[in-house]
N, C-alpha and C positions, 0 to 999 in steps of 0.2 A: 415562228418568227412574227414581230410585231412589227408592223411596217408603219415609220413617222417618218413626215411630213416637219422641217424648221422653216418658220420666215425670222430672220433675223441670224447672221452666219458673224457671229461676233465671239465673243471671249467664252461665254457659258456653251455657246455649239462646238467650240473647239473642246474643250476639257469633256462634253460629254460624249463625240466623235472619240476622240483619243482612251477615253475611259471604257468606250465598249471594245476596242481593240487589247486594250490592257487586260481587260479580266477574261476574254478569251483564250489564256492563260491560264488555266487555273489552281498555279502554282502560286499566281497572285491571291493569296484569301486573306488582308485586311484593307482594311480603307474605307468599308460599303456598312452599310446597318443590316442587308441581309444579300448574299448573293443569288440568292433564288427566293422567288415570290411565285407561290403555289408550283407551277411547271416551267417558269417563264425566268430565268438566270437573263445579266448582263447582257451576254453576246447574243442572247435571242432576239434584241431590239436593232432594229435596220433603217439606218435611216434612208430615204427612198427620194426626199423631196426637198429641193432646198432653193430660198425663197430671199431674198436682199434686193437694194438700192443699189449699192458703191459699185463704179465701174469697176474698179480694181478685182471684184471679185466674180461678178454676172461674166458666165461663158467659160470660165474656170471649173475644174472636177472641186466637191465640196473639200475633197481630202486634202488639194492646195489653198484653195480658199480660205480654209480655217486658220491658216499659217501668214495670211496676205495682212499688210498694214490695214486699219490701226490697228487689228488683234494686237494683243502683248500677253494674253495665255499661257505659260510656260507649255513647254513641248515635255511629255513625261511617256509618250508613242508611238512608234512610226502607222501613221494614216496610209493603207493602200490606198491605190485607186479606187474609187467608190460606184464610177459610170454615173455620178449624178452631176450635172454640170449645174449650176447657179444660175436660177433666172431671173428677171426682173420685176419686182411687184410695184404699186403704185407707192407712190411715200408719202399723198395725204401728210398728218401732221409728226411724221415720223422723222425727221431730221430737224431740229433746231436753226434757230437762225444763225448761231455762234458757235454750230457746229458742221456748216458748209465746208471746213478744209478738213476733218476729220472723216466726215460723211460724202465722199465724192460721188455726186451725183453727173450722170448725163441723159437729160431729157431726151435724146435721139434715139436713144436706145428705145426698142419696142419693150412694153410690159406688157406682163403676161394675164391673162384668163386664168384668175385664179382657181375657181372651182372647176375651170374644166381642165387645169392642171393637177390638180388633188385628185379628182375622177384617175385621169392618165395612169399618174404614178399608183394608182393603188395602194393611197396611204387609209389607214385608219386612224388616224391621231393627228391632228396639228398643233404641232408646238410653238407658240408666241414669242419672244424674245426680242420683241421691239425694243427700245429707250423708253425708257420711263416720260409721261409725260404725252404719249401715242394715243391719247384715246379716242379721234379720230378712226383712226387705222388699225386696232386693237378691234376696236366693233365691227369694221368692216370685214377683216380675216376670218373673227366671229361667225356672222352670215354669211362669208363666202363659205365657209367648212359646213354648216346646215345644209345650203345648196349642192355641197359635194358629195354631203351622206359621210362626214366625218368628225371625231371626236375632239374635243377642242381643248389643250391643256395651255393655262394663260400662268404666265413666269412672272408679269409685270402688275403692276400695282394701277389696272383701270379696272373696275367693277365690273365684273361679268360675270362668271361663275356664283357668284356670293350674291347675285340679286335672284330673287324670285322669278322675275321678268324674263331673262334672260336660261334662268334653269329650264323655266317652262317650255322658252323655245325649244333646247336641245332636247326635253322630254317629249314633244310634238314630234321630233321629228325621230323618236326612233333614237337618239343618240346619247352620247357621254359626255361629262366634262367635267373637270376639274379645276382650281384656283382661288384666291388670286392673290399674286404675290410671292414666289416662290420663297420657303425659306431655309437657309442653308442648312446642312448635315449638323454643324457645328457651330453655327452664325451668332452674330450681337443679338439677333432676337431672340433666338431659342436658348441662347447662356442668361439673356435677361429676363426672359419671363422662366426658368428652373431657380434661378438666384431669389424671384421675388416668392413663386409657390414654396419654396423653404425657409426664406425668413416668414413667411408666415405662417407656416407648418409649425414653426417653431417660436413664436410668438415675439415676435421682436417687429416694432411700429414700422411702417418706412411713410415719414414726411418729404423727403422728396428725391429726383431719381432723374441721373442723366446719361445719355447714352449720345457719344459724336464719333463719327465714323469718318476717316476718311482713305482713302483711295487715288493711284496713279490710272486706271483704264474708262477708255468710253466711256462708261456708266457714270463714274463721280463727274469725270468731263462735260457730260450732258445736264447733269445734277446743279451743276452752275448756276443754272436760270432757275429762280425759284420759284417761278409761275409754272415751271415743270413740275413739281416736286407737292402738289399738294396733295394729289392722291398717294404717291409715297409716305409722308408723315403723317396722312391719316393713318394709314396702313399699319405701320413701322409703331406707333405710338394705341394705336386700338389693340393691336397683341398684345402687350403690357398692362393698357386703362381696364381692360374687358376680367384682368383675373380679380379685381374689385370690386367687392360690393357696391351698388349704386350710391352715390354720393360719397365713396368713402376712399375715388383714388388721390393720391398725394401728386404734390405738381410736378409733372414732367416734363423732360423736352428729351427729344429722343430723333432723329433722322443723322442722314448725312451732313456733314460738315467743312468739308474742304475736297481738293482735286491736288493731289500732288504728284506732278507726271515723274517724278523719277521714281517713284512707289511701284509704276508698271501695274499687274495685278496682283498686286498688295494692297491687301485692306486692313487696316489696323482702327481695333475698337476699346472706346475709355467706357467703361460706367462707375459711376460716382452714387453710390447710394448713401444718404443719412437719415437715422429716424431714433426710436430711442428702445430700449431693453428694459429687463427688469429693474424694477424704480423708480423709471422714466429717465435712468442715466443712459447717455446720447452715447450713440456708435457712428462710426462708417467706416465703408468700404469702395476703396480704389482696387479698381482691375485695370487691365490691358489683354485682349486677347488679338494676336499676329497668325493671321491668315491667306493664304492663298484666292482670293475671292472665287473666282470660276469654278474650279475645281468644288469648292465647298460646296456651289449649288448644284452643279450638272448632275454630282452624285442623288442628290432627294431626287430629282427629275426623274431618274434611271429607275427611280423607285416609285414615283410616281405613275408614271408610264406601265409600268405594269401592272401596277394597282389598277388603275383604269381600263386596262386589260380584264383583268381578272373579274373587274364591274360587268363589263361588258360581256363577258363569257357566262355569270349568273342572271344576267336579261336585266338588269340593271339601266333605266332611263336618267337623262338628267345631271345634276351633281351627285357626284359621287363621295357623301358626304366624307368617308374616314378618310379616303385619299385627301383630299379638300383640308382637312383639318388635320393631319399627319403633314402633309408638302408647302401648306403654306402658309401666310402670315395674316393673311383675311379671307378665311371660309367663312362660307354661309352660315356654319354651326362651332359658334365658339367655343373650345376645351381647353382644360388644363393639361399639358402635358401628360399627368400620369393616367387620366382618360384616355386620350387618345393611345398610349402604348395597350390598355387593356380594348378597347376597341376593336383595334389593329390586330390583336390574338385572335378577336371572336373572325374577326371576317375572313381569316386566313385560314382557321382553324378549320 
C-alpha cells in the first residue's frame, strides 16, 4: 500500500479517488498507460490524508467531499467511506480574489498543523492540487512535507521540483519528489509537443503554433485572473519552446483561454499549426481535441505516485527525474517524448 496525503480536494482528487476504486476491479484493464508499475497496481495507492479550504467540504469523509460543490468531476465510481474526514489547511495565496464565491472560506474554522498532520496519517507522499497561481502555499506545503518526513508530488505549475534549490532540500532531507505541472495521460501538451517531434522527424518547417484551451471547472474559473497564470504559460509553452533548437523555436502562444461554465469538466483543445514542406510550399494543420479534464490527469498522477514509489524503494533522494519528466510539463530535465518512453523501460526494467 502507498499511503498519500491531497491538499486540494477539487475535480483531479475526485477522478483519482474514483479511479483507484474503479480499477480495483480488474476487469477494468483500459483507460491507464500501465496498470501495474514494478509491484505497486492502481488500488495499491490509499489515500490517507486530505487537506482544503472550503467549508462545504472540511469535516466531511473525502469520499463525500469529492462529490460537494464546486466539484463538477463526472462520477464514473461509487467512493466508499474512506475514514478520512477533510481538514482545514491555511489558504495563504490559495484562493483568488474572484474566486471567494467558488472557494467558500470560513476563518473560524481552526486550521490544521500541517506537518504534524502528515506525521499523524502516516502518509508518504503529498499530493499538491492547489489553483494555479498558489505559490505562496505551494512552498509552504513543500516545507511542511520535509518537516513531516514526506514526499512531495506538485500537480501545479509553481517551481519546485524542477529547481535545483528545492531538489536539494528534499535530497537533504532523506526524501522524494516529483513535478511540476502535471500533464495529462492524453492532454493539449503531450498531443502538441508528439505533433511537433513528428513534423520534425519528418522534416516539414513549423513557423508558428497555437494551442487555446478552454474549460467549464474551478481550474479555467481560477485561470481568469491572468496575473495567476504566469507560471502556467511559462509552463504550458516551455513544453513545446524546449523541443527547439536554441534560437530556432517559431512564435507561439500556447495556455488557457477562456472559462465556460456550462462546459462543467470539459476541456476542449484547438492547435493551429503553419509552416511550410518540401519546396517551401506552405501547410497547416487545424485539430480539436474534447476531453474530460480531471480524469485525463488523475490517471498520470496514479502513475506518477508509484513511480515515486518505486524511487524511493531504490534509495532514490530528490527529484525523481523519469517520474518528473514522464508526469509533467516542467521537469528539471527536459525530454522528447520518445526518451522519456525508453527511460521509463530502463527504470522499470
Amino acid at each position: 500500500m502507498i499511503k498519500v496525503a491531497i491538499v486540494g480536494i477539487g475535480n483531479c482528487c475526485s477522478s483519482l479517488l474514483q479511479g483507484i476504486e474503479y480499477y480495483k476491479n480488474e476487469s477494468n484493464t483500459s483507460g491507464f498507460v500501465q496498470y501495474a508499475i514494478k509491484d505497486y497496481r492502481i488500488g495499491d495507492v490509499k489515500v490517507v490524508g486530505a487537506i482544503d479550504v472550503d467549508k462545504r467540504k472540511i469535516g466531511k469523509d473525502i469520499s463525500e467531499a469529492i462529490f460537494t460543490s464546486p466539484n463538477r468531476a463526472r462520477k464514473f465510481a461509487d467512493v466508499p467511506s474512506q475514514g478520512v474526514p477533510v481538514v482545514k489547511g491555511p489558504v495563504l495565496d490559495g484562493v483568488a480574489q474572484h474566486m471567494h464565491d467558488s472557494f467558500q472560506v470560513d476563518d473560524s474554522q481552526q486550521t490544521e498543523d500541517i506537518a504534524a498532520y502528515l506525521k499523524r496519517v502516516e502518509a508518504e507522499f503529498l499530493v499538491c492540487y492547489l489553483p494555479v497561481g498558489s505559490e505562496e502555499a505551494v512552498k509552504f506545503y513543500a516545507s511542511e512535507a520535509i518537516k513531516a518526513g514526506v514526499g512531495f508530488l506538485n500537480a501545479i505549475p509553481v517551481f519546485i521540483c524542477s529547481t535545483q534549490e528545492w531538489s536539494d532540500k528534499f535530497k537533504d532531507a532523506g526524501l522524494v519528489c516529483a513535478g511540476d505541472d502535471i500533464k495529462s495521460q492524453f492532454g493539449a501538451t503531450y498531443l502538441n509537443r508528439i505533433l511537433v517531434e513528428n513534423f520534425q522527424k519528418r522534416g516539414f518547417h513549423i513557423d508558428n503554433l497555437y494551442q487555446l484551451n478552454v474549460g467549464g471547472n474551478t481550474d479555467f474559473e481560477n485561470m481568469i485572473d491572468e496575473s495567476r497564470l504566469i507560471s502556467k504559460r511559462i509552463s504550458k509553452s516551455s513544453a513545446v519552446n524546449t523541443l527547439f533548437a536554441e534560437g530556432e523555436a517559431p512564435k507561439l502562444r500556447i495556455g488557457p483561454s477562456d472559462f465556460v461554465p456550462h462546459l462543467n469538466d470539459t476541456k476542449i483543445c484547438y492547435i493551429n499549426v503553419n509552416g511550410t514542406q518540401f519546396g517551401d510550399q506552405p501547410y497547416e494543420l487545424e485539430l480539436k481535441l474534447k476531453v474530460e479534464d480531471s480524469p485525463n490527469s488523475a490517471g498520470v498522477m496514479l502513475d506518477v505516485i508509484r513511480l515515486a514509489k518505486v524511487g524511493k524503494d531504490k534509495g532514490m533522494t530528490g527529484n525523481i527525474s523519469v517520474a518528473s519528466s514522464f508526469g509533467f510539463k516542467s521537469p528539471m530535465d527536459k525530454r522528447r517524448e520518445t526518451e522519456i518512453s525508453q527511460l521509463l523501460e530502463e527504470f522499470l526494467g
